[in-house]
C-alpha positions as CSV (number, residue, x, y, z in Angstrom):
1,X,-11.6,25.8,66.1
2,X,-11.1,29.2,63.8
3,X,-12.1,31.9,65.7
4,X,-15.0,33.9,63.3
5,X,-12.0,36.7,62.7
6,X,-10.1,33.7,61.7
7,X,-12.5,32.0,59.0
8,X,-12.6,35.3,56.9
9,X,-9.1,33.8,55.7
10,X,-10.6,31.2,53.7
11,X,-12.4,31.9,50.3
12,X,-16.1,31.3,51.1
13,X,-16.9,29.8,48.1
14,X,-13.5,26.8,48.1
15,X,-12.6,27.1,52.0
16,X,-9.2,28.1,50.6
17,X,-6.8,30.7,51.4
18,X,-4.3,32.9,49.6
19,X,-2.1,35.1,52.2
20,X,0.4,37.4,50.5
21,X,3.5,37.8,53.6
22,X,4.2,41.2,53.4
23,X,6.1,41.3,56.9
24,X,9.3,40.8,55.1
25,X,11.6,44.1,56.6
26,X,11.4,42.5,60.4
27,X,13.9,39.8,59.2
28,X,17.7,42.1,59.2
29,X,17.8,41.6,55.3
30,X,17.6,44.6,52.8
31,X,16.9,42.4,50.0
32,X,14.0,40.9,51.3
33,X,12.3,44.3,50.7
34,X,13.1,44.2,47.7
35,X,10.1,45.3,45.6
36,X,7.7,46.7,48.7
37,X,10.0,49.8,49.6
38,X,7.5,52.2,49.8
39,X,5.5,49.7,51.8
40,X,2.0,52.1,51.7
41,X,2.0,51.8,47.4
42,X,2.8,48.2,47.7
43,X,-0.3,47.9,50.1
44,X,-2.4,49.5,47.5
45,X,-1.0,47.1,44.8
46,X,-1.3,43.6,46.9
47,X,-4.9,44.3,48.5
48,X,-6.1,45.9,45.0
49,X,-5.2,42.7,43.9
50,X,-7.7,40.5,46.1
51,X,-5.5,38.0,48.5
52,X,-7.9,36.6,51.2
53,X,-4.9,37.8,54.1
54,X,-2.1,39.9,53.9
55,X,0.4,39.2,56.6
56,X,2.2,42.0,58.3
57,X,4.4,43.4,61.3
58,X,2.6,45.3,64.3
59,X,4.5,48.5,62.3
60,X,2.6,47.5,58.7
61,X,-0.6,46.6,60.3
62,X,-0.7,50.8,61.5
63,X,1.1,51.6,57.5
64,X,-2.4,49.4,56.6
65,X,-4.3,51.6,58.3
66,X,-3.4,54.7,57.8
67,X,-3.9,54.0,54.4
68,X,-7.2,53.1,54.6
69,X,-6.7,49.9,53.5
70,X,-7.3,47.8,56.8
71,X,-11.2,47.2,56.3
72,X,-10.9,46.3,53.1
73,X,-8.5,43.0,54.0
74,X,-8.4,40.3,56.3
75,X,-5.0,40.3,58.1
76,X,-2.1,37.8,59.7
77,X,-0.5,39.7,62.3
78,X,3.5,38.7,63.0
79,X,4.1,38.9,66.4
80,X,7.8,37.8,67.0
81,X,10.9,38.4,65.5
82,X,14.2,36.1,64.7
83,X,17.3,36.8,63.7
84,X,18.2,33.6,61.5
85,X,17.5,35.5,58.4
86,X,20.1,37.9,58.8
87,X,22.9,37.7,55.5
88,X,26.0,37.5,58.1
89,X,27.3,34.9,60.9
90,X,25.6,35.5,63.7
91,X,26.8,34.2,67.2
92,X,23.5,33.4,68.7
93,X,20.4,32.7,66.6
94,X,17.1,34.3,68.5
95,X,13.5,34.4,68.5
96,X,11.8,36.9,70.2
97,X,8.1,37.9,71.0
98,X,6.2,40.1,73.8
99,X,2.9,38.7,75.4
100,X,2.0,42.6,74.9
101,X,1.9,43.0,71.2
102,X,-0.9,40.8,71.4
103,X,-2.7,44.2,72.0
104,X,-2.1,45.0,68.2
105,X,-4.3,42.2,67.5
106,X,-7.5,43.6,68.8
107,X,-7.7,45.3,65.5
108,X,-11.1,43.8,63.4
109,X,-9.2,43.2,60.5
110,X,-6.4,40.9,62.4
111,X,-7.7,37.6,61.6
112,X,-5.1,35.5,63.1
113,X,-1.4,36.3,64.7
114,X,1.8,34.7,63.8
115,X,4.9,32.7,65.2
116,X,7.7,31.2,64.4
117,X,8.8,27.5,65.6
118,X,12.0,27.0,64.6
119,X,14.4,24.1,64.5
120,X,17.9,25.6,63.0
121,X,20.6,22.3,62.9
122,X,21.0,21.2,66.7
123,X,20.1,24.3,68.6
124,X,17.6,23.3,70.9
125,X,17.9,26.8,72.9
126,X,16.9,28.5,69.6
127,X,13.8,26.1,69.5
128,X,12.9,26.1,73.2
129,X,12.8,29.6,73.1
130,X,10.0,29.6,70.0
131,X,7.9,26.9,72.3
132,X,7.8,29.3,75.1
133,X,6.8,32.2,72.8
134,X,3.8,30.0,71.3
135,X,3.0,28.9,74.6
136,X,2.8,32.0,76.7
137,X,1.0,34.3,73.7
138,X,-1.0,30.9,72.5
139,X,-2.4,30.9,75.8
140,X,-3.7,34.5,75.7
141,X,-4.7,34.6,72.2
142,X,-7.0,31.4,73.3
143,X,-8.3,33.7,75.8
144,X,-8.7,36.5,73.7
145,X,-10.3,34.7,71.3
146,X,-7.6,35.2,68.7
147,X,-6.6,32.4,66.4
148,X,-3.3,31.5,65.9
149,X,-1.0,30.3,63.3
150,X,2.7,28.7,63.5
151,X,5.2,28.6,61.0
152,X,6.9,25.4,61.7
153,X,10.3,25.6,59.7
154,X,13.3,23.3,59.3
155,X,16.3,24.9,58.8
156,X,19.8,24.7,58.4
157,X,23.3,27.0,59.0
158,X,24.5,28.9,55.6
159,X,28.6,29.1,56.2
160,X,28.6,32.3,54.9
161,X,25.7,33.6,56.8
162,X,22.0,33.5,57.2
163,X,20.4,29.8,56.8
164,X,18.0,28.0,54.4
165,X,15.1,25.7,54.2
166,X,15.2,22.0,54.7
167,X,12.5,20.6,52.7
168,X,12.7,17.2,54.4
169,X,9.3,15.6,54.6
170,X,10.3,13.6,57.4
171,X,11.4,16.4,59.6
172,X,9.0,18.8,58.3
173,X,5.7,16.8,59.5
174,X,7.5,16.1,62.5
175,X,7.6,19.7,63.3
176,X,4.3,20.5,62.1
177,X,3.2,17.9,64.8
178,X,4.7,19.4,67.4
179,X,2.5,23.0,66.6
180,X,-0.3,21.3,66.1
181,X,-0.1,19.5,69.8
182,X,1.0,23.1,70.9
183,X,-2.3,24.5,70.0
184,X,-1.6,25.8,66.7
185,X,-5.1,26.7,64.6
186,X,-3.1,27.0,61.3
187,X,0.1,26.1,60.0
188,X,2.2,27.7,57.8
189,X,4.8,25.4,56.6
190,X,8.1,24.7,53.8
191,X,7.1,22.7,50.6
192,X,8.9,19.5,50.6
193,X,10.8,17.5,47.9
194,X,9.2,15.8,46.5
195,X,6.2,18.2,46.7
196,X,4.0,14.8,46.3
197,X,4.9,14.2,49.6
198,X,3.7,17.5,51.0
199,X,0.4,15.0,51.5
200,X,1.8,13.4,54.7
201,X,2.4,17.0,55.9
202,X,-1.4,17.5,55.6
203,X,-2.3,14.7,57.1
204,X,-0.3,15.0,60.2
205,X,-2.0,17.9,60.9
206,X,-5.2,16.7,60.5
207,X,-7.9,18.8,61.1
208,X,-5.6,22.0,61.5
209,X,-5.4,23.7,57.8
210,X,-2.2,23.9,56.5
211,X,-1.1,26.3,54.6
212,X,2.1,26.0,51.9
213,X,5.0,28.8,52.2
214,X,6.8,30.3,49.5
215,X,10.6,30.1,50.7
216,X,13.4,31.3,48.2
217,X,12.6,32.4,45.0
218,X,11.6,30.3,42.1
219,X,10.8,30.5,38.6
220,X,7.0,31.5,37.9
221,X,6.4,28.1,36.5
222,X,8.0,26.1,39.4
223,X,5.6,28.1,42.4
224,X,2.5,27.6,40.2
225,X,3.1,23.9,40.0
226,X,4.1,23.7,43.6
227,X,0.7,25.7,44.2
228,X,-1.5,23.0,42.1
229,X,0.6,20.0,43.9
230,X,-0.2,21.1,47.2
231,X,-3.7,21.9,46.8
232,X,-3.7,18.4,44.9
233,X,-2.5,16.6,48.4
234,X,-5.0,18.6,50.5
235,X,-3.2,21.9,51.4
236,X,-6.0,24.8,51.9
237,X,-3.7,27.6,50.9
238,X,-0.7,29.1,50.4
239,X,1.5,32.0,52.2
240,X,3.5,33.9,49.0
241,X,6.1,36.3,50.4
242,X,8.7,37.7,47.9
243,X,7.6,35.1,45.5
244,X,4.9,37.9,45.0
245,X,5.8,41.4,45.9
246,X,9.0,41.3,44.0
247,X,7.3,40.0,40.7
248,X,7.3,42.7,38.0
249,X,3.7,42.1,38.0
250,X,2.1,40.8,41.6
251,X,-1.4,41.7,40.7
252,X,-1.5,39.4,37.8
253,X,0.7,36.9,39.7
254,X,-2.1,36.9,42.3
255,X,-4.6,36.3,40.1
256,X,-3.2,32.9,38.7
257,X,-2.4,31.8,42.0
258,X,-6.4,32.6,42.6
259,X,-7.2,30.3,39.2
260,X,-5.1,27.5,41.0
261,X,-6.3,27.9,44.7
262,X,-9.9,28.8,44.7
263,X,-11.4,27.4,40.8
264,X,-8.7,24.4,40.4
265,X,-7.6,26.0,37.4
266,X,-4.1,24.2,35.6
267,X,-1.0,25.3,35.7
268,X,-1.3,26.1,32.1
269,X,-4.5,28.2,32.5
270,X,-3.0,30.2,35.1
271,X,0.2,31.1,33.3
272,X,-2.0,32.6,30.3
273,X,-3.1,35.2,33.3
274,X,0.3,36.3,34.4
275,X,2.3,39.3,32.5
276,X,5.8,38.7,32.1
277,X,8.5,40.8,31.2
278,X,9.3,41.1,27.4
């Protein structure tokens, strides 16, 4: 069950949820902050622009605040940090959280807090590390009466550094089965190919709410229609990281992702509300 911080994620009127991941400097690559450098304008830009949740590092949620922005949003709060991101070889992928961040999260405005479960190729050390993460702060949060929500992802080893998505349905749901019998209250998950299938994701995770990540970058076009798929198959939201902030124009880019998510709008419709470069 949400806790009540929890349900202000989702849209009263559609029971949706648009959460724009703004938590993107944690992960050891420049280029992921790309576009949200000056992180307190970029605030003022993404929550001007409406989202249901902006998602944020313990270090953004006080940038938040100090802006004067924090009662004015409903926030995801990243509580752990990996290493898997990082554009080089690294010899020893990590994830790491702290039972005492958890503090951060007594904030009003933190509606849930956030962690990773990762499987990266065979490394089980990597993964048994992220169980123990969700199940020492899971356990608190539950205490607290904080919600939480896992990201689930499926990954693989880039030769020249880093790693990338699997979008593997198979071992996607059978991820997102494993949060949801750790006590996950949301998921936030990897489209698959084909996104039609991102249905037996859903339903795997049946009644927890699953929520539909961004990943790479893609073409305008190509996340709107993976945004009206997934809602299509029963998704009840997405999580839009640089997707969004490093759009030439994420206010507008919010807005069609709102036609899509919360009035079923096409994908056609919602183009017509995004400005493009010339």
């Amino acid at each position: 069950m949400l806790s009540k911080n929890a349900e202000k994620m989702f849209n009263a009127s559609s029971g949706r949820c648009i959460n724009i991941a703004m938590d993107l400097g944690i992960f050891g690559a420049r280029s992921f902050s790309n576009g949200i450098e000056n992180l307190p304008e970029a605030f003022k830009v993404i929550a001007g622009a409406g989202p249901d949740v902006i998602q944020v590092n313990p270090g953004g949620l006080r940038t938040l605040i100090d802006a004067g922005l924090a009662d004015s949003v409903t926030v995801a709060l990243r509580l752990d940090v990996t290493n898997v991101y990082e554009p080089r070889v690294v010899s020893k992928a990590w994830d790491t959280a702290h039972a005492n961040t958890l503090e951060d999260a007594s904030h009003p405005s933190v509606g849930a807090v956030v962690l990773n479960l990762l499987e990266l190729d065979a490394n089980t050390e990597l993964q048994e590390q992220c169980i123990q993460n969700i199940q020492e702060i899971g356990a608190l949060a539950r205490q607290r009466g904080i919600s939480l929500m896992v990201e689930p992802l499926v990954m693989t080893t880039n030769p020249e550094g880093g790693s990338s998505s699997v979008s593997d349905a198979e071992q996607i749901a059978t991820l997102v089965r494993q949060a949801v019998e750790l006590g996950a209250d949301i998921i936030k998950v990897d489209p698959v190919d084909p996104m039609q299938r991102f249905g037996e994701v859903v339903e795997i995770a049946t009644p927890i709410p699953v929520l539909v990540r961004g990943g790479g970058k893609v073409t305008t076009r190509e996340l709107l229609e993976r945004t009206k798929v997934a809602m299509e198959v029963g998704a009840r939201g997405v999580v839009y990281g640089r997707n969004v902030v490093q759009h030439p124009d994420p206010a507008s880019l919010i807005a069609a992702l709102a036609a899509i998510v919360h009035s079923n709008a096409s994908v056609d419709e919602a183009l017509l509300l995004v400005k493009e470069p010339a």
